[in-house]
VOGU-3710 file (C-alpha; in Angstrom, 3 decimals, decimal comma):
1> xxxxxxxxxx> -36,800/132,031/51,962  -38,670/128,995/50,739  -41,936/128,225/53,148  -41,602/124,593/54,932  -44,023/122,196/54,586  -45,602/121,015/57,761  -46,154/117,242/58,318  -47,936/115,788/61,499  -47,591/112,251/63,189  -49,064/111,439/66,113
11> xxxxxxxxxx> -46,684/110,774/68,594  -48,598/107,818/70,405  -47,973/106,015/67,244  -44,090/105,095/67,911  -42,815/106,608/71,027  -42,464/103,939/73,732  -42,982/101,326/71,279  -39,595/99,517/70,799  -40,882/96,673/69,142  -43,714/97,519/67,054
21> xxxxxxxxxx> -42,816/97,106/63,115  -44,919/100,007/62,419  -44,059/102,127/65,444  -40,292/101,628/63,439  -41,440/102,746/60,552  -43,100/105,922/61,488  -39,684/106,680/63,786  -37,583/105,666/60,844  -39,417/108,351/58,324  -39,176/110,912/60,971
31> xxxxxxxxxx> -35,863/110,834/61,975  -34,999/111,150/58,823  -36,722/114,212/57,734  -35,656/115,710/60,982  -31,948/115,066/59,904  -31,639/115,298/56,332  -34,492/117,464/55,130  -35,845/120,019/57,865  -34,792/122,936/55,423  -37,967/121,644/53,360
41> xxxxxxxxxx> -39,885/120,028/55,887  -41,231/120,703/59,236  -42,084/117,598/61,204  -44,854/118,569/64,071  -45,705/115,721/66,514  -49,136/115,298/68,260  -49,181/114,466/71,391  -52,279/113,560/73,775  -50,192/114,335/77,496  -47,148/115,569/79,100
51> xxxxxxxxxx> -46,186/112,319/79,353  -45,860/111,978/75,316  -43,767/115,305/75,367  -41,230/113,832/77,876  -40,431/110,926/75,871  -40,085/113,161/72,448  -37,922/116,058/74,903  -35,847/113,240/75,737  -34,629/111,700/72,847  -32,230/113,977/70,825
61> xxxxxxxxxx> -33,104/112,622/67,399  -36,777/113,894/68,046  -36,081/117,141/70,094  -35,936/119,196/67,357  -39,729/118,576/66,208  -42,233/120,436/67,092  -45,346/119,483/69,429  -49,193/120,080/69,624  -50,211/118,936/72,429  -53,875/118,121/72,192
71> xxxxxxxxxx> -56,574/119,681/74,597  -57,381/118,116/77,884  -60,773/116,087/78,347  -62,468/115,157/80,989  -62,742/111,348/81,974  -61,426/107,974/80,109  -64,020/106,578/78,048  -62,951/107,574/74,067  -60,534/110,220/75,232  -58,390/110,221/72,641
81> xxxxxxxxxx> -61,102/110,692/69,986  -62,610/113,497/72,351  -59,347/115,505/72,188  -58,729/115,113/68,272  -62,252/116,615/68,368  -62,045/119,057/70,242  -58,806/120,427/69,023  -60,681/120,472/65,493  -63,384/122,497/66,660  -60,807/125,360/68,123
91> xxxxxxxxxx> -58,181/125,152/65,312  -60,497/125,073/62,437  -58,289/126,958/60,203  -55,694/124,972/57,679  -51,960/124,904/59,848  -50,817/121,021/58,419  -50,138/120,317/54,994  -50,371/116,874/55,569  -51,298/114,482/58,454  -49,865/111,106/58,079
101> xxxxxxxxxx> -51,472/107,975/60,288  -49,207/105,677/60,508  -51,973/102,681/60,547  -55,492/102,222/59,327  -56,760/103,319/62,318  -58,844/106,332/61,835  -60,732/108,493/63,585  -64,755/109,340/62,624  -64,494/112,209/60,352  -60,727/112,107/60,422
111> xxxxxxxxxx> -60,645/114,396/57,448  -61,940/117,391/59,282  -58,784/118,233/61,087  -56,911/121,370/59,779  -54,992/119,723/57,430  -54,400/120,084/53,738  -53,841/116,638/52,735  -54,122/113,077/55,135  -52,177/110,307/54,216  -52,300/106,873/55,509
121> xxxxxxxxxx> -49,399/104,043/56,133  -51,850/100,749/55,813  -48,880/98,958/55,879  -51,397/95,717/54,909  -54,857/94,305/55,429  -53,969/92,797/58,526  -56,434/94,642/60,842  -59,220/92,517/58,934  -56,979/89,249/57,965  -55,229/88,571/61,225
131> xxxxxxxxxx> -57,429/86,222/63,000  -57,882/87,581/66,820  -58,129/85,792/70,330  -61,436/88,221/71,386  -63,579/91,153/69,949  -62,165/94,239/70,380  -64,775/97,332/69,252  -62,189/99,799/68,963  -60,498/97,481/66,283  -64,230/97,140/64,619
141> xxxxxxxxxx> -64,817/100,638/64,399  -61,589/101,615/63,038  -62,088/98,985/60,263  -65,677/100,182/59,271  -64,130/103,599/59,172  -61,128/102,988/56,642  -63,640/100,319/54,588  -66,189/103,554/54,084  -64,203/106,565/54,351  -60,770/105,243/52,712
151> xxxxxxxxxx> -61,658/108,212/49,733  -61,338/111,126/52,067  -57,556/109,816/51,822  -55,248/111,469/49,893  -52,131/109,080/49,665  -52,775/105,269/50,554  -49,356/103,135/51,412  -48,957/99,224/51,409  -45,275/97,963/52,005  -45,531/95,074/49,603
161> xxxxxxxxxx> -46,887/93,845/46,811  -48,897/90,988/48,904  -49,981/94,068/51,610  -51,534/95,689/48,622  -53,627/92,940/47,604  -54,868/92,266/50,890  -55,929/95,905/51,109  -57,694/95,963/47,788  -59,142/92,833/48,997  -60,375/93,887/52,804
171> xxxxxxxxxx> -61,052/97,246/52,032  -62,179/97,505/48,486  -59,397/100,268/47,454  -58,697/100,342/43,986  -54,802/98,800/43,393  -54,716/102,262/41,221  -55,110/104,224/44,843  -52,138/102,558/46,800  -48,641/103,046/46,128  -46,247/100,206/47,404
181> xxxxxxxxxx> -43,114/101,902/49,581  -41,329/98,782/50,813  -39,802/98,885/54,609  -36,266/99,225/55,397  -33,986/95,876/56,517  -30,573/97,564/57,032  -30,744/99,091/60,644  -28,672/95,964/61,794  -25,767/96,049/59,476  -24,150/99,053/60,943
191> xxxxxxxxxx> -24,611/97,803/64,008  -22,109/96,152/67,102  -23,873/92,849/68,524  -24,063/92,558/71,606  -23,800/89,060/73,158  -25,622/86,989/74,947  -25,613/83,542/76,357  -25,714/81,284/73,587  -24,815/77,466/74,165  -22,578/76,706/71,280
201> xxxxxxxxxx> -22,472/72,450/71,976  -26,136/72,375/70,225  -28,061/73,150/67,035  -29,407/76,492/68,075  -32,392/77,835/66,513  -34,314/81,262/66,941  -37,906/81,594/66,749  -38,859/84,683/66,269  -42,557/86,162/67,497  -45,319/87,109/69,621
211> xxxxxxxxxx> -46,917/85,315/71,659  -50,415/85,754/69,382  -52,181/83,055/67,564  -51,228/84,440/64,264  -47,599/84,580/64,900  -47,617/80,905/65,171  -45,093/80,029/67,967  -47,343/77,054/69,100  -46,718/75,175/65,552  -43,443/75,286/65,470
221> xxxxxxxxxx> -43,204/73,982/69,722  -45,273/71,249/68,566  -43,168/69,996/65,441  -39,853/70,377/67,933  -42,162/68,316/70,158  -42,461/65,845/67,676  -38,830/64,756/67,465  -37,432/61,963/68,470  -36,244/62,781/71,622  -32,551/61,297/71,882
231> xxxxxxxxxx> -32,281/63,752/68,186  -34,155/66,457/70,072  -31,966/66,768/72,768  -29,499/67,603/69,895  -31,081/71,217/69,892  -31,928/74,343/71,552  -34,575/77,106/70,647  -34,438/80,665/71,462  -37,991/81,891/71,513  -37,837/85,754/71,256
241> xxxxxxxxxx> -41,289/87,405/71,598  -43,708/89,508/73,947  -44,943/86,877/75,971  -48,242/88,631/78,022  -50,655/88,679/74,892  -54,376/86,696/74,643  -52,830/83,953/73,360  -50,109/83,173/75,815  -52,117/79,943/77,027  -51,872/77,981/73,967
251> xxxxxxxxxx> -48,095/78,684/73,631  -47,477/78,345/77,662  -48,843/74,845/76,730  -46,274/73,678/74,654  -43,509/75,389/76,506  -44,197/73,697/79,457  -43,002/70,735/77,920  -39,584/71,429/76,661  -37,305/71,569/79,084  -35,271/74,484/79,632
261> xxxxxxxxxx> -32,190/72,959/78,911  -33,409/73,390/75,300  -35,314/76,165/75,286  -33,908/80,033/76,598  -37,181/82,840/76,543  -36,392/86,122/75,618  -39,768/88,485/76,256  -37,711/91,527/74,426  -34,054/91,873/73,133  -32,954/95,241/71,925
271> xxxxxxxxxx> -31,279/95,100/68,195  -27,834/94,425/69,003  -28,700/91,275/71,117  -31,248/90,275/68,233  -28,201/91,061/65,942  -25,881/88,664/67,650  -28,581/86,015/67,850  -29,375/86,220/63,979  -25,206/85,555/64,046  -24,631/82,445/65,830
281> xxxxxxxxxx> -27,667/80,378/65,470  -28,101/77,532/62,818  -31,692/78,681/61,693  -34,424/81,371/62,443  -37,810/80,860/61,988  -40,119/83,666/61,540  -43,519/81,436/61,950  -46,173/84,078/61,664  -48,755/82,969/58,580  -50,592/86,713/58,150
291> xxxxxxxxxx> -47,356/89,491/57,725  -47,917/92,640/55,518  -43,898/92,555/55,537  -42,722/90,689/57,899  -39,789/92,313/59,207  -37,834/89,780/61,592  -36,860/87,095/58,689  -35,782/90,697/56,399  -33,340/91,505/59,079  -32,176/87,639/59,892
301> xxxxxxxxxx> -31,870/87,581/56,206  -29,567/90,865/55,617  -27,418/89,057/58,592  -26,314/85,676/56,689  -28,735/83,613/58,395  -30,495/80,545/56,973  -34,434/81,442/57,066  -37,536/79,718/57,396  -40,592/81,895/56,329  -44,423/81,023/55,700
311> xxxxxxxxxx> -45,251/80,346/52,124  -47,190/83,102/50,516  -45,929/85,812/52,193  -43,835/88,731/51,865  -40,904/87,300/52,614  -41,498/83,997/51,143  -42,032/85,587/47,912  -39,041/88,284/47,667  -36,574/86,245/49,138  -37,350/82,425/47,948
321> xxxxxxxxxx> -34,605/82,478/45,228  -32,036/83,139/47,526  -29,619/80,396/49,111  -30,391/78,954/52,462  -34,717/80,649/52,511  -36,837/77,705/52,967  -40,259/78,506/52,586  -42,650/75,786/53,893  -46,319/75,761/54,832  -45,971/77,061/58,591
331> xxxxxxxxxx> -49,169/75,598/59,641  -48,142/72,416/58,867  -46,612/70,547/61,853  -44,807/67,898/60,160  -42,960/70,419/57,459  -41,702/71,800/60,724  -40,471/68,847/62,407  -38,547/68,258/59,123  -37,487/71,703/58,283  -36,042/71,165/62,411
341> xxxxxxxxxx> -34,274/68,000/61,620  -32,947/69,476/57,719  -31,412/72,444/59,898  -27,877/70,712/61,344  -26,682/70,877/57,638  -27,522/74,481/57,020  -24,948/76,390/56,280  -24,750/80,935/56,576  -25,260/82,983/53,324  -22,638/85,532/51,762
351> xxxxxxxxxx> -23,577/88,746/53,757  -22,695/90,759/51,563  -24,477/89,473/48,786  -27,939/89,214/50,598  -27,036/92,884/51,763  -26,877/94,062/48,073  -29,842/91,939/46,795  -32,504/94,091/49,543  -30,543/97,140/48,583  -31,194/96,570/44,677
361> xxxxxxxxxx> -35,114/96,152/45,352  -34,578/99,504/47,389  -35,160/97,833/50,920  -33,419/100,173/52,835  -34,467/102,711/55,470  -33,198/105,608/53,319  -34,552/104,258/50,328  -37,878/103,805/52,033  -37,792/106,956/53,966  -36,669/109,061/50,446
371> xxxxxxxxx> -39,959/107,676/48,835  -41,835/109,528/51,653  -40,522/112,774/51,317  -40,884/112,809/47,533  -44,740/112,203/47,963  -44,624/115,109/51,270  -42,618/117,672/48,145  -45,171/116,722/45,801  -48,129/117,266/47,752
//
């Protein structure tokens, strides 16, 4: 009988975390080797508390993994660190053939645990390009760590072209060391909407982000803001994003003035409701001006929707010769306010041709998740 091959995740890095793009993509791999190849691979999830194993127990499509659970430590200060250490120092023998992060964020000496190869999912450079609201050391440290230690790495992942070169760029990796394994778009098309409130007298348009500097809600208030208002009142905008993040001032700011007869806020919808939305609005904008993929205008995009993207991006460049992407400088109020105004003529794509044109560039989750398992056979 032919010997699986063990691969490790750790579980804190998607469970509990609907709406984290890379939280999806570790889930999306997983799942998939769970259903389609656990004859040649065995998927084993870390966990740091019970609490972890509940969530995994509960889900069926993550049951049938199996669990380390890491050793209990005393106090809070660094405990996660203190229990990948300290399980190190009592498994010291070989039991993973590979450990996958699913982020650049890496633990000190990372390479010692009892693995035979470590992968990483970088994903992008954003953990140095993103601009942030405050310090955070953790976020220091684990940069300094991947920027020195990045050749202890076996397999290095961007997913795209542009995430590559901002990781050969922040982190001095050799474009030769990363491989490019583009993110799946298609987990909407299978899918039944499921509706919600949508006020079909007005232009509606969905803006689609956090509420983080980076994500750039506050530019694209402010060119709505700039309207005329009698044309203004022509429109609503269905801001979709967690709301409770450092930069929540700036954005409150804006929102304050728009009145809510134009403006519904969504903190979180589930897939379906984003699915409908995408559906039966005139526009979405995805605002954000630092995305290593920038998943939210990929999966407006498979869903017929005209798209507004910021230039020199992912999706800006994959996407631009398609019908009804505008690509526009998203820092740049004005180009908003117009973009805004330009919108009550847009009209849908052809589903089905968008749907084939991300398959053909093998933007799909099996597609993505296939590319994985190769490199876990390989290894």
């Amino acid at each position: 009988m032919q010997t699986r091959i063990k691969v490790a995740w750790f579980a804190s890095a998607f469970v509990g975390r609907t709406a984290s793009g890379t939280a999806q993509t570790a889930r999306k791999i997983i799942e998939y080797v769970l259903l389609n190849e656990a004859k040649k691979i065995e998927i084993v999830l870390i966990a740091k508390n019970n609490y972890e194993i509940d969530l995994i127990k509960n889900e069926p499509n993550l049951s049938q993994a199996s669990i380390i659970l890491l050793p209990k430590v005393k106090g809070k200060f660094l405990r996660s660190s203190r229990q990948f250490y300290k399980y190190i120092f009592k498994n010291k023998k070989e039991s993973l053939d590979v450990l996958h992060f699913s982020a650049a964020r890496l633990y000190p000496f990372y390479w010692k645990f009892p693995a035979k190869k470590i992968f990483c999912t970088f994903h992008a450079g954003g953990e140095f390009s993103v601009p942030q609201d405050k310090f955070v050391l953790s976020r220091f440290i684990y940069n300094f760590i991947a920027k020195t230690q990045w050749r202890k790495l076996d397999k290095i992942f961007a997913d795209s072209e542009f995430g590559l070169l901002e990781i050969v760029k922040f982190y001095g990796i050799p474009r030769s060391k990363v491989d490019v394994i583009f993110l799946g778009t298609d987990h909407f098309w299978n899918l039944e909407a499921s509706r919600i409130p949508i006020n079909k007298t007005k232009i509606n348009i969905a803006v689609i982000g956090r509420w983080q500097h980076y994500k750039n809600i506050h530019s694209v208030l402010e060119g709505f803001l700039n309207l005329d208002k009698p044309f203004a009142n022509m429109f609503h905008i269905y801001l979709v994003g967690k709301q409770n993040l450092p930069g929540k001032l700036k954005i409150q700011k804006f929102v304050d003035q728009i009145s809510p007869e134009q403006m519904t806020l969504f903190n979180y919808l589930d897939d379906a409701e984003l699915k409908f939305l995408y559906q039966n609005v005139q526009l979405v904008i995805h605002p954000s001006i630092n995305e290593g993929f920038g998943l939210p205008a990929f999966e407006a995009f498979g869903e017929g929707a005209p798209i507004a993207v910021h230039n020199d991006l992912p999706a800006a460049y994959y996407l631009n010769s398609q019908s009804q992407v505008h690509v526009i400088n998203m820092s740049d109020v004005d180009s908003i306010s117009a973009l805004i105004i330009k919108s009550a003529d847009f009209k849908r794509a052809n589903v089905n041709e968008r749907r084939s044109f991300l398959s053909k560039n093998f933007m799909t989750w099996d597609q993505m998740c296939k590319q994985y398992v190769y490199t876990y056979l390989e290894s």
